[in-house]
N, C-alpha and C positions, 0 to 999 in steps of 0.2 A: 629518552629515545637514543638508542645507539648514533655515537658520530655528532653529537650535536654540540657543541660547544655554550656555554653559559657564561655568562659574562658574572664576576665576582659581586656584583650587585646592582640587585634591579627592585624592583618597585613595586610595591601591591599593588592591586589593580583596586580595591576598594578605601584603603585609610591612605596607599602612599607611603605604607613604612618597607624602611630597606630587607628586602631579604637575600638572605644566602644562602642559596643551594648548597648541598657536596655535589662533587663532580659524577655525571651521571644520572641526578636526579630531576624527575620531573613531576612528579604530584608534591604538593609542599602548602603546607597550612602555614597561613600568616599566625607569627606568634603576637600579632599586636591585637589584631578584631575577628580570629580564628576563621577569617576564609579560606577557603579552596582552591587554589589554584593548579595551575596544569601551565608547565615551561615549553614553549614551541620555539626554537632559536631565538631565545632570549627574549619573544614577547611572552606574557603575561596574561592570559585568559584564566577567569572562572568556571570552579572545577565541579558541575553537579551531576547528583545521579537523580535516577528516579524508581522511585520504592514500587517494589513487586506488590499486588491484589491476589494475586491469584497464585496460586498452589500447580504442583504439577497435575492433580485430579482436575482441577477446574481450565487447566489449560491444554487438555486434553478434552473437555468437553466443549471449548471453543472450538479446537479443531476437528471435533466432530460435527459439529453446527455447522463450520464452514466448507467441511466436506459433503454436508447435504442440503448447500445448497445451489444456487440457479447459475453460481459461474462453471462447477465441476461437474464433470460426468455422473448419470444418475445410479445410485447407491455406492458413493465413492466410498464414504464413509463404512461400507455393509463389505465391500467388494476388496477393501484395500488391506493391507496389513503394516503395522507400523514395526519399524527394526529396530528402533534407537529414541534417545532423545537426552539433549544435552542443555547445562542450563548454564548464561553466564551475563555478567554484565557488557555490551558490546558498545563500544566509543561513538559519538556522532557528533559531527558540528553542528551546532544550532549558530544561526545566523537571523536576527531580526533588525529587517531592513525597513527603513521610513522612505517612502515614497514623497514626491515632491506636492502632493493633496493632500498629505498629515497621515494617510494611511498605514499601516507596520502592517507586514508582512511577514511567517516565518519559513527558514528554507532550513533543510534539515540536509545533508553529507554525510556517508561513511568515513569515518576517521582509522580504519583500518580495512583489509582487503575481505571482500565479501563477494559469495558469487549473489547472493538474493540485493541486488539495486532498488528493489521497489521498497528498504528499508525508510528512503527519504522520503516518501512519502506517507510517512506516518503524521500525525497529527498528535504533537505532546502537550496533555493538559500543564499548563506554563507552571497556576498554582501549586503543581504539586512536585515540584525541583527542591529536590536536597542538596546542602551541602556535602560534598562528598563524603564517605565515612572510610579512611582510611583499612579500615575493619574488613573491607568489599574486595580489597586486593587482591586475593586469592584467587576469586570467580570472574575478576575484569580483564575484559584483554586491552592489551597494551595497545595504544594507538600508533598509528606507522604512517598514516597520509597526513604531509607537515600542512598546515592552515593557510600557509598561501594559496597551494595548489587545491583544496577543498572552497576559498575563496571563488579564483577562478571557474572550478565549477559551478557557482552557485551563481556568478553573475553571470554566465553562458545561459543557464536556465532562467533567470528574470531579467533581461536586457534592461528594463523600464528603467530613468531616471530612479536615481533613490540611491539612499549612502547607508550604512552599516551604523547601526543603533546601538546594535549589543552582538559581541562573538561570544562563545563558550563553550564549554567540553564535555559533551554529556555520555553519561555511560546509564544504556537502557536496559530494561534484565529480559534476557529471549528466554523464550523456551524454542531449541531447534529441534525439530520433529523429523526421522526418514523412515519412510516408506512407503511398499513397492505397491504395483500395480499392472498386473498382466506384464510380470517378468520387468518391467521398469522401474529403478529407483529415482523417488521424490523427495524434495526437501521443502519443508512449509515450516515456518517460523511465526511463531505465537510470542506478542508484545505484553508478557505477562502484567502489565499496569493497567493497561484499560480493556484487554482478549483481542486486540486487531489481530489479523493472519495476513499475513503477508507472501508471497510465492511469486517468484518468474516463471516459473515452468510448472504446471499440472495440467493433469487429466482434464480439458475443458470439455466442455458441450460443446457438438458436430451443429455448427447452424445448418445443415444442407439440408436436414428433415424439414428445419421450420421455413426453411426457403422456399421447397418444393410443395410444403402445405400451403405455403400463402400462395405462391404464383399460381397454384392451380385455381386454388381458389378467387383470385384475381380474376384468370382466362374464362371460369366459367361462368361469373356474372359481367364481365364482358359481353359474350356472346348473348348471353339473357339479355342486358341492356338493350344489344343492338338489334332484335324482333321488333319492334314498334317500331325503328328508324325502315328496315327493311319493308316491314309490312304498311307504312303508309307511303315509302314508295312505288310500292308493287299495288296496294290497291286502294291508294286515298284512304279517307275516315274510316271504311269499316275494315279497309286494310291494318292499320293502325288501331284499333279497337281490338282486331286478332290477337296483335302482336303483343297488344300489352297484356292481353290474357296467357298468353304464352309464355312470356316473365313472371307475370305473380305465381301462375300455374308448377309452372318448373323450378323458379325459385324458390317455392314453398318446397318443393321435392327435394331443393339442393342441400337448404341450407343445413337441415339435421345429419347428412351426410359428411358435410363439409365440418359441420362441427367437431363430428364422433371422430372424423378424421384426426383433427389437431387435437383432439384429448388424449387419442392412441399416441399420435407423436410424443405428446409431453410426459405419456405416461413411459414412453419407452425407452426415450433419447435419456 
């Protein structure tokens, strides 16, 4: 990382044998038990990636999946057009924290700038962390948010008693996806290892239809309800014998209405 000073010798984080950077450098395999490491001002973190599953076909077809379904606007998927799509390994702190019940916990951080946040909450299967492969260079992007400050974020987000278990540097492989929809550009990013989608900002679904189906639907077995409360105030038992025929009677009338109702909405929203 640009600016960062490294001190002439520091310590692997797995055997303990001395290594030495050149100046400037900060990915560096131990040449004693060929770990991976990653240099953040002179501390020493474990350097993994995690190996891509999916092809740019198949992570296009996650993001097709995820655009028809129940978070996005209906036919996102039919209705959208994609502009772009880039592919790379992107930095993240992983952080597995032990809680004071023996519990571990993991929090995940951007380790570089990103507008998609909801990157941390991804969910990385542990087992399947590589040692990094130098070979990945190319396609990695450099990390720029230094581990303190990724730190600090991370105990902000779990306050709870608990200490840090294990830190380390992982680079995940996206697939980042744009595009548009009724003239607006989107960006949704696909966790090529296990298909997650991830997006801060898309096309969602307008809850107002289903708001407006249910509250009606609410007010008018309400009003059904309250025929028997009325009608055996108004005329005793046979008042109340009206009433409840008046509910079953018109309830029965409502409810295929009220149904067809919220099918139109879901078919339409």
């Amino acid at each position: 990382m640009d600016g960062i000073a490294i001190e002439n010798t520091i310590k692997c984080t797995q055997c303990g044998g001395e290594l030495h950077p050149d100046e400037g450098q900060i990915f560096l395999t131990c040449p004693y038990c060929s770990s991976t490491v990653y240099l953040d001002k002179a501390q020493v973190v474990f350097h993994w990636y995690l190996a891509p599953t999916l092809d740019e076909a198949k992570a296009r077809a996650s993001l097709a999946r995820w655009m028809a379904g129940n978070q996005t606007v209906k036919d996102l998927d039919k209705k959208s057009r994609l502009t772009g799509v880039a592919f790379e390994y992107f930095p993240l702190w992983y952080f597995k924290n032990r809680q004071y019940d023996g519990k571990e916990i993991v929090l995940l951080e951007p380790a570089a700038a990103t507008a998609v946040s909801e990157l941390k909450m991804l969910k990385l299967p542990g087992g399947d962390l590589r040692k990094y492969d130098p070979g990945l260079d190319s396609q990695a992007h450099t990390p720029t948010v230094p581990l303190d400050a990724a730190r600090q974020w991370a105990g902000a987000r779990h306050p709870a008693r608990s200490e840090i278990a294990e830190q380390a540097l992982v680079h995940i492989p996206l697939y980042t996806f744009k595009y548009t929809f009724q003239n607006q550009l989107y960006t949704a990013i696909v966790e090529a290892a296990t298909g997650g989608v991830v997006a801060n900002i898309y096309p969602a679904k307008s809850e107002a239809p289903y708001l407006m189906a249910g509250g009606l639907s609410a007010v008018v077995f309400l009003i059904l309800a309250s025929a028997p409360v009325i009608g055996a105030i108004a005329g005793g038992e046979v008042g109340l014998s009206i009433g409840l025929g008046v509910c079953a009677g018109l309830g029965l009338l409502a409810a295929p209405v009220l149904f067809a109702l919220a099918v139109w909405v879901a078919a339409k929203v």
